[in-house]
C-alpha positions as CSV (number, residue, x, y, z in Angstrom):
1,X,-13.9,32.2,-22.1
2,X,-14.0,32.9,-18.0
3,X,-14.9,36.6,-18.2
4,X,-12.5,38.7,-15.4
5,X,-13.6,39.3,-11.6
6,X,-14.9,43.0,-11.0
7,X,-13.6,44.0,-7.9
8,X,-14.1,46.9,-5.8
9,X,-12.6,50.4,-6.3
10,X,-13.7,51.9,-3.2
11,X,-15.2,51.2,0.1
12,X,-19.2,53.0,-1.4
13,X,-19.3,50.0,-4.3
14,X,-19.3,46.4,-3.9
15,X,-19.3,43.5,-6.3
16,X,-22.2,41.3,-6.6
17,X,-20.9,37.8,-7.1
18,X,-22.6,34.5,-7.3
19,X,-21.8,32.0,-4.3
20,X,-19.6,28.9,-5.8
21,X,-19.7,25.8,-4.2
22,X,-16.2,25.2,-2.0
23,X,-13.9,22.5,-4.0
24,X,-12.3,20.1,-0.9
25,X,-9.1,20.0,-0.3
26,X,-8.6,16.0,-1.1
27,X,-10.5,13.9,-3.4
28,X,-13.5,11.7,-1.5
29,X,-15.4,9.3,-2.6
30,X,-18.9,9.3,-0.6
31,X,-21.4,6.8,-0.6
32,X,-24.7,8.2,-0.4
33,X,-27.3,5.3,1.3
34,X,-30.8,6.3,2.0
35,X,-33.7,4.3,3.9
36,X,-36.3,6.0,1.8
37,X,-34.6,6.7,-1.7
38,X,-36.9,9.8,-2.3
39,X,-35.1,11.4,0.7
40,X,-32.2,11.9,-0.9
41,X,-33.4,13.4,-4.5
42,X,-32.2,16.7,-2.5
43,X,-29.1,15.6,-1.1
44,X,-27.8,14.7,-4.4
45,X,-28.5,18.1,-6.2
46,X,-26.5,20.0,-3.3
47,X,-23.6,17.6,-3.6
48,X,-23.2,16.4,-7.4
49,X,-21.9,19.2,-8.1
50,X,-18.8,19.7,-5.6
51,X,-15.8,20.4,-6.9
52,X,-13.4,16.5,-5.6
53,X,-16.3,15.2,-4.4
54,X,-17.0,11.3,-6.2
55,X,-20.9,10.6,-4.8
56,X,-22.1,6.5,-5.5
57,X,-25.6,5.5,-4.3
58,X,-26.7,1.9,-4.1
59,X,-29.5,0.5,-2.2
60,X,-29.2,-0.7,1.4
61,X,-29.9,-4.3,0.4
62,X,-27.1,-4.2,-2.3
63,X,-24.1,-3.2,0.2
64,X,-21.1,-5.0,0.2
65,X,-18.0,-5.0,2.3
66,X,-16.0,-3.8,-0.5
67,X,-18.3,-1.1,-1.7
68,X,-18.2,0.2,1.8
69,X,-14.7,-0.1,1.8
70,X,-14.3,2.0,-1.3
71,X,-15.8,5.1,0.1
72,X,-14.1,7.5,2.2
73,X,-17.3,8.7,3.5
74,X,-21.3,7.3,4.4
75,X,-23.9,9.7,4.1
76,X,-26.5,7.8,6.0
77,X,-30.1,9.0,5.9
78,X,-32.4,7.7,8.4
79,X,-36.0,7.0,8.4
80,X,-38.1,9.3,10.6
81,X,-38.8,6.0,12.7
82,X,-36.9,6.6,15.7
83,X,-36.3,2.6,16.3
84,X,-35.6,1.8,12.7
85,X,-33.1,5.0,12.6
86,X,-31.5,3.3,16.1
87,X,-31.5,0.3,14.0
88,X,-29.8,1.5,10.6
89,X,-27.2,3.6,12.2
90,X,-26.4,0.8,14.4
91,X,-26.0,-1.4,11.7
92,X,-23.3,0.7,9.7
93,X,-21.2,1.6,12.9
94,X,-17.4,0.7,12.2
95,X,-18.2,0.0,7.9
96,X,-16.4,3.4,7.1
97,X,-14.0,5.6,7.5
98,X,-16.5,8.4,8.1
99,X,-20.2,9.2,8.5
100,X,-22.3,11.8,8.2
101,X,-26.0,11.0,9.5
102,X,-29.0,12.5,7.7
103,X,-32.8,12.8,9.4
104,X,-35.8,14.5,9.4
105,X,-36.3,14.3,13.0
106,X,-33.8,14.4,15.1
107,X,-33.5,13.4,19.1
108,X,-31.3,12.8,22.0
109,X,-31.2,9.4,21.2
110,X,-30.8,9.5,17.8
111,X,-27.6,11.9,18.5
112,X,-26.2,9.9,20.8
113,X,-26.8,6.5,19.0
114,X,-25.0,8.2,16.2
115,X,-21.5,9.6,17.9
116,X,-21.1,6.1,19.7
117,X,-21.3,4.4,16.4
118,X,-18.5,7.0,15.2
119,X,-20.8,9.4,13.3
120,X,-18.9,12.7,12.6
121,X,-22.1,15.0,12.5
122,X,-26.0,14.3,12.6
123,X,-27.2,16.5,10.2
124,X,-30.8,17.5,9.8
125,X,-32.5,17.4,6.1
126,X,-34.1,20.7,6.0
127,X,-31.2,22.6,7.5
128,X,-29.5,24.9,5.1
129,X,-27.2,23.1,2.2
130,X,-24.2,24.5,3.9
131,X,-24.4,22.7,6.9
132,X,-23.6,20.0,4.7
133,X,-21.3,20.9,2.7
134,X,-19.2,22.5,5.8
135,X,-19.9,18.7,7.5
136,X,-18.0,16.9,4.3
137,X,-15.2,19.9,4.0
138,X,-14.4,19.3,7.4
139,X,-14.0,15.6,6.6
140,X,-11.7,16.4,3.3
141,X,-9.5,18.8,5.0
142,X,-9.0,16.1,7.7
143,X,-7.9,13.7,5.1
144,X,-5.3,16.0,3.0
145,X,-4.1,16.7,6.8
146,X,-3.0,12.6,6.8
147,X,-1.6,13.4,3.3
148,X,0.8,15.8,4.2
149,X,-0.4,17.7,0.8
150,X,2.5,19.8,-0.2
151,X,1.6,23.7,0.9
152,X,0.5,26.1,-1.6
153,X,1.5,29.6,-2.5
154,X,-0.8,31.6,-4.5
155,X,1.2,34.8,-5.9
156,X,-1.6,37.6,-7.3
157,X,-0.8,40.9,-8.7
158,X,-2.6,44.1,-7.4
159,X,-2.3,45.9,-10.6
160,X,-0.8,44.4,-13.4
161,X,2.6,44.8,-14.1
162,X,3.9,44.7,-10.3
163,X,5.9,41.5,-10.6
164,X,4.0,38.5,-9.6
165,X,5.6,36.1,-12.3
166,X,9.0,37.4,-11.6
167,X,8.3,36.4,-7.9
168,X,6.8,33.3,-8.3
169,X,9.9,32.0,-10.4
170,X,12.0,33.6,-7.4
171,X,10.6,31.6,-4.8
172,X,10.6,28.6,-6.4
173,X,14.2,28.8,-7.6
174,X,14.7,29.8,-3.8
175,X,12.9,26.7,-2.4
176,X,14.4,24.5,-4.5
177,X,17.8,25.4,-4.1
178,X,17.2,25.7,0.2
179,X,15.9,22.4,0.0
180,X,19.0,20.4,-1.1
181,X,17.7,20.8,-4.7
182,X,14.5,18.4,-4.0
183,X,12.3,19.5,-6.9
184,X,9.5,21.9,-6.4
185,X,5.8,22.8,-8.4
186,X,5.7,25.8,-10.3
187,X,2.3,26.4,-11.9
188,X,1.5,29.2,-14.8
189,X,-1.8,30.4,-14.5
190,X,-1.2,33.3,-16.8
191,X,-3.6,31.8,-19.9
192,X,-3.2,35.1,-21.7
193,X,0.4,35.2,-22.0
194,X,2.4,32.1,-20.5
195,X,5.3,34.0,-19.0
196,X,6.9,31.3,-17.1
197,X,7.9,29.6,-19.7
198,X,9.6,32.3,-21.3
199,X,11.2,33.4,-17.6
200,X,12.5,30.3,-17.8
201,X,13.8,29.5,-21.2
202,X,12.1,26.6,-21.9
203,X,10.1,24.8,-24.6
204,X,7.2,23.1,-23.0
205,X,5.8,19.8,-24.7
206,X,2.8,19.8,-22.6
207,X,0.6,22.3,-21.6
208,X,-1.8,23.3,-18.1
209,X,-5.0,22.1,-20.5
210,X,-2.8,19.0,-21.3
211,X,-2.6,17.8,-17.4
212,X,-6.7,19.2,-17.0
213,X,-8.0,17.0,-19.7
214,X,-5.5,13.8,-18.8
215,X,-5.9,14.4,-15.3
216,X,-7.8,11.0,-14.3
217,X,-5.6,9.3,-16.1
218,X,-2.5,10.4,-14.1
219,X,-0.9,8.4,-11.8
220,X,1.8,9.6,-9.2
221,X,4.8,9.1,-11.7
222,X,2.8,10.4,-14.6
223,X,2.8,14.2,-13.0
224,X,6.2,14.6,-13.7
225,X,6.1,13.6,-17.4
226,X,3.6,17.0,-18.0
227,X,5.6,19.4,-16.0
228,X,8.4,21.2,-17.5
229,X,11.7,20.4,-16.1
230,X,14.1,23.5,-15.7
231,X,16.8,21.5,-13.3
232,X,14.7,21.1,-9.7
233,X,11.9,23.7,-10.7
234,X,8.9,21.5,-12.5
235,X,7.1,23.8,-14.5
236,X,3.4,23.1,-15.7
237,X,3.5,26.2,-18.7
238,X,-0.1,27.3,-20.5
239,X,0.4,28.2,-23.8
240,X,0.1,32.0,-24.8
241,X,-3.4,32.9,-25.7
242,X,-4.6,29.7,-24.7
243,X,-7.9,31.8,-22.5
244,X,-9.4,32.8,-25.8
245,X,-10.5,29.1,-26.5
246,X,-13.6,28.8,-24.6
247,X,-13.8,25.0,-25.1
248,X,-10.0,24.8,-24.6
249,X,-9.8,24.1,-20.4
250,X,-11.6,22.2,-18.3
251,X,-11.3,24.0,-15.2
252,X,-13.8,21.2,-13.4
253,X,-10.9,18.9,-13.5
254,X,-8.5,21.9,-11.4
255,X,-9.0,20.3,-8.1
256,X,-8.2,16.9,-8.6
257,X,-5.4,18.2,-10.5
258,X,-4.0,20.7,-8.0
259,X,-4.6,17.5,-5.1
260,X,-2.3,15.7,-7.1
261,X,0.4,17.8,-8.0
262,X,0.5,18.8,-3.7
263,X,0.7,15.0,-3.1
264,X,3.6,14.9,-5.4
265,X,5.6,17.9,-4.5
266,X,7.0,19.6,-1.5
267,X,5.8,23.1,-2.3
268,X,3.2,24.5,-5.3
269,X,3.7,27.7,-6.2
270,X,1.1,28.8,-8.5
271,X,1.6,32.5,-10.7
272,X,-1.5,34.2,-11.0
273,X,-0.2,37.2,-12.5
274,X,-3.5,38.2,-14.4
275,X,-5.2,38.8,-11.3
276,X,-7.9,36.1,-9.9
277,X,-10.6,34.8,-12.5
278,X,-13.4,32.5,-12.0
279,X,-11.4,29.5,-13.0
280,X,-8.9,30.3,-10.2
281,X,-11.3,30.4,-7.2
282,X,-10.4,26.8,-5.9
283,X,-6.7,27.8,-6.1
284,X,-7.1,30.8,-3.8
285,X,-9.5,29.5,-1.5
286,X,-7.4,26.3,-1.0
287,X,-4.1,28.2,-0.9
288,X,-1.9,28.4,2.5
289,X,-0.6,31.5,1.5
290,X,-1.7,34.6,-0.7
291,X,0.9,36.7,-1.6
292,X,-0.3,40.1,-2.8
293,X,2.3,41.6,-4.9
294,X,1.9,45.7,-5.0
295,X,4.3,48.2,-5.8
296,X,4.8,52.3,-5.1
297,X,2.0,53.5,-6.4
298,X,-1.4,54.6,-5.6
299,X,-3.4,53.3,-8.0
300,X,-1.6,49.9,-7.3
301,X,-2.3,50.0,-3.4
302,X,-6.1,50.9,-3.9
303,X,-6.4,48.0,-6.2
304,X,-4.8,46.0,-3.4
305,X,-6.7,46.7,-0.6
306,X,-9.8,46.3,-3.3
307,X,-8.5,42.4,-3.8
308,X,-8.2,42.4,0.0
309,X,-11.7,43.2,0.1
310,X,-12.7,40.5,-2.1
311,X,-10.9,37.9,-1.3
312,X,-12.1,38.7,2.5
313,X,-15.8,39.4,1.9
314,X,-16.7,37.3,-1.4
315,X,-14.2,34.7,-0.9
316,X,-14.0,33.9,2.8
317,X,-10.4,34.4,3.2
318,X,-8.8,34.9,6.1
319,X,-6.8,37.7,6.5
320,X,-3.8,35.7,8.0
321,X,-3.2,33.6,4.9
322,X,-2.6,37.0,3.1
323,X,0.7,39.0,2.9
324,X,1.7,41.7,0.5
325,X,5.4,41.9,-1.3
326,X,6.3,45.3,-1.7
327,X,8.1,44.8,-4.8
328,X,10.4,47.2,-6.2
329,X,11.0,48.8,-3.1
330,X,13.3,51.9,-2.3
331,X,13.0,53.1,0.7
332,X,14.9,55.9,0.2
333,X,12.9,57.0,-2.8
334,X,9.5,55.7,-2.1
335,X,6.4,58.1,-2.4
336,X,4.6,55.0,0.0
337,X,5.7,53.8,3.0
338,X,5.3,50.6,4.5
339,X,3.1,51.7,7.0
340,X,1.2,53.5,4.8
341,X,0.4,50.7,3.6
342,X,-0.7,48.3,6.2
343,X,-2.9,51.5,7.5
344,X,-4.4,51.9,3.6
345,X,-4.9,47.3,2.7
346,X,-5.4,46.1,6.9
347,X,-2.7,43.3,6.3
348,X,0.1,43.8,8.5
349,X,2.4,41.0,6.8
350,X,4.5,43.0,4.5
351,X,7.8,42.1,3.0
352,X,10.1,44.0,0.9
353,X,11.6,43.5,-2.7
354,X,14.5,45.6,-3.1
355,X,14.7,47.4,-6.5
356,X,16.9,46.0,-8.6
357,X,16.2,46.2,-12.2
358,X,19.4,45.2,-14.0
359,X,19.2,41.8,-12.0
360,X,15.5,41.4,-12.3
361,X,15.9,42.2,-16.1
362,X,18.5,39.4,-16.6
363,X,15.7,36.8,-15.2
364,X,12.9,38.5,-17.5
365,X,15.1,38.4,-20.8
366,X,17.5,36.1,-20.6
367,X,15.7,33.3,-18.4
368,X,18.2,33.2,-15.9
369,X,17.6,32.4,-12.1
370,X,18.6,34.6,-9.0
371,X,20.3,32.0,-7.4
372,X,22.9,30.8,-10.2
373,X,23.9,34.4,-10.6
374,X,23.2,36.8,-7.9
375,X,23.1,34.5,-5.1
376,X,24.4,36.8,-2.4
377,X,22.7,40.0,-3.8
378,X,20.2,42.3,-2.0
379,X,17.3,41.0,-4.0
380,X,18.1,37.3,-3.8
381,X,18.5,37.7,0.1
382,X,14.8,39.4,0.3
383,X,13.2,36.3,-1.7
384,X,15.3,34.7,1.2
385,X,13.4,36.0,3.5
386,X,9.9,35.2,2.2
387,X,10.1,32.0,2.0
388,X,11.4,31.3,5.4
389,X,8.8,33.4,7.1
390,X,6.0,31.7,4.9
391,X,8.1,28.0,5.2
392,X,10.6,27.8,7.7
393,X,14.0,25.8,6.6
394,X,13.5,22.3,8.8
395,X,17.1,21.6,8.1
396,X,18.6,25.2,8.8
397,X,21.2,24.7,11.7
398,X,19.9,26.8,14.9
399,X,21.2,30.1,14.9
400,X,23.8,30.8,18.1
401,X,23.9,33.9,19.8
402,X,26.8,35.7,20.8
403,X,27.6,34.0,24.0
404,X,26.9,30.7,22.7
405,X,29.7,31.5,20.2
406,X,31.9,32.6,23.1
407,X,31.5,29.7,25.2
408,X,31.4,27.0,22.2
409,X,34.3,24.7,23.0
């Protein structure tokens, strides 16, 4: 069982957490060719290990045009023979996608030889792993670019209770329905309770460990057979108390998973309403969006801007990916402002959630959706706003100002 993040509870303590190797954003297959095979005993042990990352290794003499074709990336390593590393590199210029060159020494030549024949990087062996690693996210993110990979919106509590699964079925039902009804991704990564499911109303047939353990298996078509369908919102549902089966998930699988549920859907929106775990590391460092949802309350904002802290620190987030929902909000009665706030977390993207508890009950208990039955309310109008600030409406008309109304013939 993935045992719960400690995070920080003030700014004189800090968490001590062990680096984790970055999943990549796409699935790559890398083919890994060495001139000297005990060169690349290293190599391997940094890389085996990354999270979408499929590394094959055949000897030079054994290459093939289709083998080559296969990979979406060489890892070349060079001998230490400047001519015979002129030589090698030369020889593989044009075979693949991309390459990555690998040397112990490394020169003006060599560097030049190896961006004329396409190279991405040169790369020395003894400098640190990350260089590498960097080197082949670079590459990965490049590739879900050309995949237009649907964006993804991580929705995390501050403090549990302040609404994250009740805002992650919001904006889905909101994209959805903006969108001409085009079906969107929700994804429950509550493993302790399954909310969404119940928000919802629906029975599942399959479950999140389901899709994890099928997920090599599954084809383009074959996503939306595990997900849930509610209408245009695809659910993938975990089932209730599923977290307490330590041999129940595996979470290695996540990345390919999540790759091909973005390649499938316009938008993923992924409930993390138990606050982030180990498992869901590669969701929140991948994500395009963080939303933070706090509420008015003290302890709620100090665990915030604690989760800021780790996600900033620890996880290498940028602070632009993160905004905070005020959820609940009641400006009238509220102890916290909204400045307050941005001064106490340091994110300055804040949207609001109107209070509304008889609506937001009606979604909690009777698994109902904002827009079927308070499509012009206050609340609905604020999830509204969300998700075209986070992902702008491509097919909204332009809005006309007041003299372009009064000169419209």
């Amino acid at each position: 069982m993935p045992t719960s993040l400690q995070w920080e509870t003030n700014n004189n303590t800090s968490v001590s957490i062990p680096k984790k190797i970055k999943a990549l954003p796409a699935p790559v297959r890398a083919l890994l060719v060495a001139a000297n095979p005990i060169d690349q005993t290293e190599v391997v042990k940094t890389l085996k290990s990354t999270p979408n990352l499929t590394l094959d290794s055949h000897p030079i003499n054994q290459l093939n045009t289709e083998i080559l074709r296969a990979a979406k990336l060489l890892i070349l390593i060079v001998p230490s023979d400047q001519k015979q590393a002129v030589t090698l590199i030369q020889s593989f210029s044009g075979k693949c996608a991309n390459m990555l060159v690998l040397g112990k020494e490394i020169s003006a030549e060599l560097m030049r030889t190896a961006m004329q024949c396409g190279a991405n990087d040169f790369i020395a062996l003894d400098a640190p792993t990350e260089e590498l690693s960097n080197a082949i996210y670079t590459i990965a993110s490049a590739l879900a670019e050309e995949l237009k990979l649907a964006p993804t919106i991580a929705v995390v509590n501050a403090k549990g209770g302040a609404g994250a699964s009740f805002i992650s079925t919001a904006i889905a039902d909101c994209l959805c329905m903006r969108d001409g009804g085009t079906p969107v991704a929700l994804i429950d990564g509550d493993h302790l309770h399954g909310n969404q499911m119940l928000l919802l109303n629906k029975q599942p047939q399959y479950y999140f460990q389901d899709a994890l353990s099928h997920v090599e298996q599954l084809e383009d078509s074959a996503i939306t057979g595990f997900m849930s369908q509610i209408d245009n919102i695809h659910l993938l549902p975990t089932l209730p108390f599923s977290q307490l089966d330590s041999d129940h998930f595996q979470f290695n699988n996540l990345p390919n998973l999540l790759f091909k549920i973005r390649a499938h859907y316009p938008s993923v929106t992924v409930d993390l309403s138990q606050g982030p775990d180990h498992w869901s590391v590669p969701i929140l460092t991948d994500a395009q969006f963080i939303l933070l949802v706090i509420q008015d309350s003290v302890a709620c904002i100090r665990d915030a801007a604690a989760a800021v802290r780790y996600f900033t620190m620890q996880l290498g987030i940028s602070k632009d990916r993160i905004h905070l929902i005020f959820n609940r909000f009641d400006k009238s009665r509220a102890q916290i402002s909204v400045e307050d706030v941005i001064d106490t977390i340091g994110i300055r993207s804040v949207f609001t959630v109107r209070n509304d508890f008889k609506r937001a009950s009606c979604c909690a208990d009777e698994g109902k959706r904002l827009s079927s039955f308070a499509p012009k309310e206050a609340i609905t109008k604020d999830i509204h706003a969300i998700c075209d600030a986070l992902l702008p409406d491509e097919n909204a008309p332009n809005q006309q100002g007041l003299w372009a109304k009064l000169w419209r013939k």
